[in-house]
Each structure stands twice: as C-alpha cells, then as structure tokens.
C-alpha positions in Angstrom: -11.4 37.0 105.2 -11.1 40.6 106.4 -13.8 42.6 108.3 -13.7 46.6 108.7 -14.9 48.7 111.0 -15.5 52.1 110.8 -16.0 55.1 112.9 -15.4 59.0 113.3 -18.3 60.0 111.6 -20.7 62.2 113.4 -22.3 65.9 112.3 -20.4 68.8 111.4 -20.8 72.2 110.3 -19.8 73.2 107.2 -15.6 74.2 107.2 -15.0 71.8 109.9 -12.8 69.1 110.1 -14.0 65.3 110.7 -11.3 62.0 110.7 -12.8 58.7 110.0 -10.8 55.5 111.1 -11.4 52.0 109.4 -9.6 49.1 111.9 -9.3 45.9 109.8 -9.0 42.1 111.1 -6.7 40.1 109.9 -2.9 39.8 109.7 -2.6 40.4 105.8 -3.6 43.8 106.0 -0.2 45.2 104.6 -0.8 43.6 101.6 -4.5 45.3 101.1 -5.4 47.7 98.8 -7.4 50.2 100.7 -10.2 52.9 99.8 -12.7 54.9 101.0 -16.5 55.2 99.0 -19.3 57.5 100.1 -23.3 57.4 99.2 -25.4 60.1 99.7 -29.4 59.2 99.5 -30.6 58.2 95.9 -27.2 57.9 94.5 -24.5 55.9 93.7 -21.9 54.7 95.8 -19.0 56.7 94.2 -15.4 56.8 95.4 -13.5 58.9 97.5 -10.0 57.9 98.2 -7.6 55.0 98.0 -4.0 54.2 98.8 -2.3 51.3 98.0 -0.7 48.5 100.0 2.4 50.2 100.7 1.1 53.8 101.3 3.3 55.1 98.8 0.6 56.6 96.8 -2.6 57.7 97.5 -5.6 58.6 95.2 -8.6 61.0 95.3 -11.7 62.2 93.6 -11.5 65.2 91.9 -14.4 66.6 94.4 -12.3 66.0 97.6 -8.7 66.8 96.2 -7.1 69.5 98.6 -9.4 68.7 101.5 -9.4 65.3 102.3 -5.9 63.1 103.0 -5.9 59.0 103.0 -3.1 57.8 105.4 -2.5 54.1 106.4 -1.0 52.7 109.2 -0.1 49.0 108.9 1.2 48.3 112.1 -2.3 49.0 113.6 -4.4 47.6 110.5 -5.9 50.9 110.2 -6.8 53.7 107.2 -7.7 57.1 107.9 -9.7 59.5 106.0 -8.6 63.0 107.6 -11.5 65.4 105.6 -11.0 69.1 106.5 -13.2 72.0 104.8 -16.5 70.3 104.6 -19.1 71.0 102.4 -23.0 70.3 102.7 -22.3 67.6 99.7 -19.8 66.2 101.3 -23.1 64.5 103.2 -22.9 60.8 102.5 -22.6 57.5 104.7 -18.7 56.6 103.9 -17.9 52.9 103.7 -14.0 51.3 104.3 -13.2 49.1 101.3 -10.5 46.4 101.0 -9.0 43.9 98.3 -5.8 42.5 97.8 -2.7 44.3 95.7 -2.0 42.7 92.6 1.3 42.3 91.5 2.1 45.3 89.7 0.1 47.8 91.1 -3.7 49.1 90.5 -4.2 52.4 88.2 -6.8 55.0 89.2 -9.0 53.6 87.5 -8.8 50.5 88.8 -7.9 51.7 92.3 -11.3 54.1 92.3 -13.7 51.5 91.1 -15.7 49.5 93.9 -16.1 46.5 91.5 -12.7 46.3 92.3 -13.1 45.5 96.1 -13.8 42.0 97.9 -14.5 43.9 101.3 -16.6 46.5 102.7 -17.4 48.0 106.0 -20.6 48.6 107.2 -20.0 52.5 107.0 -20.3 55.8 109.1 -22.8 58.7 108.8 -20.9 62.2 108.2 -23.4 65.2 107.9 -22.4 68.4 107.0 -24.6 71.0 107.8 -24.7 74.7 105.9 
C-alpha cells in the first residue's frame, strides 16, 4: 500500500513559476512508476507527466512540453513537478499517481494513461490567473 501527499499548489499569475511535491509512504517507492494528472472543472482527468522507476526517462503531454520538468528523488520518496511559464489552462487540481514498474518498462501510452495507476493522491489546487 502506498499513500501520496501532495503540496506546492497555490495561485499564480500567469508566466510564473509553481513546484508541486508528492512525498510517498512506503519503502518500495524506487520501484514505482510515477506521474502526475490534472482536472480542470467539467473535464477529464488527463495526464501531465510521468517518469519511470529509475528516473531515466521522463514523459509529458504535448501541452506542457518545454515548461514543466518531472524529477524524482528516491532517496526521499518524493516526485516533483517543477511547471514554469504558466498559462490560465494550466488551471486544474493536479493529483500524484503511483503503480508499480513492470518488468520491461511502460510505453507512453501506457505510462500517460491513469487506468494504468493503483494509487492516487488526494491532489493540490494550482490557479493561474491572466
């Protein structure tokens, strides 16, 4: 069992710079799949970033490519989500996300999908104002 915490979220004006932090229980964390989701009112949880187990390669939505950066650091059981130039859609509540890597590694399409995760935060509030 793993629980995930979030925090860093908070309002922003637009071009600013926001880095939300997801501390995870558990000493199997290593060996986690990470990723972070966001949901904006009246629409679908959709993801963000992800970065597997090892940290040796992260992921991202075509929306936040070149602005946001997903770093791990496994000695402290924490992801980050560093998210620099902010835009007013950018506005979502952003939710931690967990599962365990399978041998042989996820694709992006399997990494980016949140059927694919067993475990969820309970999320932070980022608003970005215009």
């Amino acid at each position: 069992q793993v629980q995930l915490v979030e925090s860093g979220g908070g309002l922003v004006q637009a071009g600013g710079s926001l880095r939300l932090s997801c501390v995870a229980s558990g000493r199997t964390f290593s060996s986690y799949d990470m990723g972070w989701f966001r949901q904006a009112p009246g629409k679908e949880r959709e993801f963000v970033a992800a970065i597997r187990w090892s940290g040796s390669r992260p992921y991202y939505a075509d929306s936040v490519k070149g602005r946001f950066t997903i770093s791990r650091d496994n000695a402290k059981n924490t992801v980050y989500l560093q998210m620099n130039s902010l835009k007013a859609e950018d506005t979502a509540v952003y939710y931690c996300a967990a599962d365990p890597a399978p041998a042989g590694g996820r694709s992006y399409y399997s990494i980016s999908s949140r059927y694919e995760y067993d475990y969820w935060g309970r999320g932070t509030q980022v608003t970005v104002s215009s």
